[in-house]
C-alpha positions in Angstrom: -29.2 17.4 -5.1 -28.8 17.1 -1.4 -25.5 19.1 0.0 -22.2 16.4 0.3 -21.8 15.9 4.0 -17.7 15.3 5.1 -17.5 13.4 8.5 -14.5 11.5 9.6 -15.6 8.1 10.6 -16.5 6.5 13.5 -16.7 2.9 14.4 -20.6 3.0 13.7 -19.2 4.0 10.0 -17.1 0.5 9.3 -19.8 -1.3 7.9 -20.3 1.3 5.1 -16.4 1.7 4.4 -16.4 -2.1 4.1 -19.8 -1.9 1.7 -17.5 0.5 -0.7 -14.6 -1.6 -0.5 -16.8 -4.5 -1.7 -18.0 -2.4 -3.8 -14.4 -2.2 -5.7 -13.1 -4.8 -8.4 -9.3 -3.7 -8.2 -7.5 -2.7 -5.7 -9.5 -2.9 -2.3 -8.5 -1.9 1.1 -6.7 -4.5 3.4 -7.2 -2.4 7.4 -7.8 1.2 7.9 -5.0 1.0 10.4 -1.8 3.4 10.6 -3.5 6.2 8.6 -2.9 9.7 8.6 -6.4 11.1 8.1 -9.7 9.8 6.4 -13.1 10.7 5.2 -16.1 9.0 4.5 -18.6 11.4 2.1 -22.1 10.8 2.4 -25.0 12.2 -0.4 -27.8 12.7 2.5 -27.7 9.2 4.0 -26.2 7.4 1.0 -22.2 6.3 0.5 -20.6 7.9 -1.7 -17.1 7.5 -1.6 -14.3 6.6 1.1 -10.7 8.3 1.4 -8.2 7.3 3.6 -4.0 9.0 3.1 -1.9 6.0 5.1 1.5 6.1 6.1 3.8 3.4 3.8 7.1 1.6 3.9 8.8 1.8 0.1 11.2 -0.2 -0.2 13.9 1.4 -2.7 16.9 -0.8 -3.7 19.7 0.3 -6.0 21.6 -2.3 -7.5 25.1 -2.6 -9.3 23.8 -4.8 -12.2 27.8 -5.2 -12.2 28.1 -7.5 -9.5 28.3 -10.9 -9.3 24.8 -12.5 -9.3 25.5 -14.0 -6.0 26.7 -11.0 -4.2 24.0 -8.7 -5.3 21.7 -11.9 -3.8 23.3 -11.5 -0.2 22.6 -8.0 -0.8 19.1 -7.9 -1.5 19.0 -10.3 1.7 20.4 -8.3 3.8 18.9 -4.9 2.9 15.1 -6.9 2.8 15.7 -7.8 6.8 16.4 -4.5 7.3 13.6 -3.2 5.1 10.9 -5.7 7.0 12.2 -4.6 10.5 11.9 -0.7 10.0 8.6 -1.3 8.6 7.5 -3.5 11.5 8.7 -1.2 14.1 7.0 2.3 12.2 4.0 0.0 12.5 3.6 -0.3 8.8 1.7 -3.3 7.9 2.5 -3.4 4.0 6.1 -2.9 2.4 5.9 -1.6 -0.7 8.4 -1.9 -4.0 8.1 -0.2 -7.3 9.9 -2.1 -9.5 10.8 -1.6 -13.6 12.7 -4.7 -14.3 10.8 -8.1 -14.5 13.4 -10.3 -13.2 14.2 -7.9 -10.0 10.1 -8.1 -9.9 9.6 -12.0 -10.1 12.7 -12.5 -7.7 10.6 -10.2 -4.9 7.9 -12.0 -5.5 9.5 -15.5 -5.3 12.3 -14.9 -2.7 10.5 -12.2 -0.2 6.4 -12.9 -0.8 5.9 -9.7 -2.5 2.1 -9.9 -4.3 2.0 -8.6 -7.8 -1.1 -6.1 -8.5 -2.3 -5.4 -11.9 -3.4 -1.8 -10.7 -1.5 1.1 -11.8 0.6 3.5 -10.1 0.7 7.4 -9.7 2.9 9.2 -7.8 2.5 12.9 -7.0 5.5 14.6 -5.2 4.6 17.1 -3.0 
């Protein structure tokens, strides 16, 4: 077994991270852009895998399932723009929502072009 070599990438490297990202049948990567660090590990000369720690927009929204439909509506309106906007300016290209109730999901989805992924989530707090 040849040692592991751990580089960070370089643009000669962007055909190999986008060979392992075709590689995937979930999730795949949509840019390397706005990340925080990344790695690309190598068995001699061969790919073997790809890492990459991004910065993120969440989008959290706390709802009074008390209010009238059509205020909480408005609400969600308002508090998207403002969600979209922040994002945009800390150069995030994704907005992400985790979401437990179906109807809260499809209405993201519907209303505010939020995509639906089958993969799963894990969170780690640090």
């Amino acid at each position: 077994m040849k040692t592991l070599i751990i580089k960070e990438p370089n643009e000669n490297d962007l055909t190999v991270i986008d060979y392992l990202n075709q590689l995937q049948t979930g999730f795949k990567l949509n840019s390397i852009d706005n990340r925080i660090v990344h790695r690309l590990v190598l068995d001699g000369t061969v790919p073997v895998a790809y890492g990459i720690v991004k910065r993120m927009a969440e989008a959290i929204l706390l709802v009074n399932p008390k209010s009238p439909k059509l205020m909480r509506a408005k609400a969600m309106r308002e508090l998207m723009q403002y969600a979209e906007y922040a994002s945009k300016m800390a150069d995030c290209n994704q907005l992400q929502c985790f979401v437990e109730d179906p109807s809260l999901a499809r209405m993201l989805e519907k209303q505010y072009e939020f995509i639906k992924t089958k993969d799963l989530v894990l969170v780690k707090n640090l």
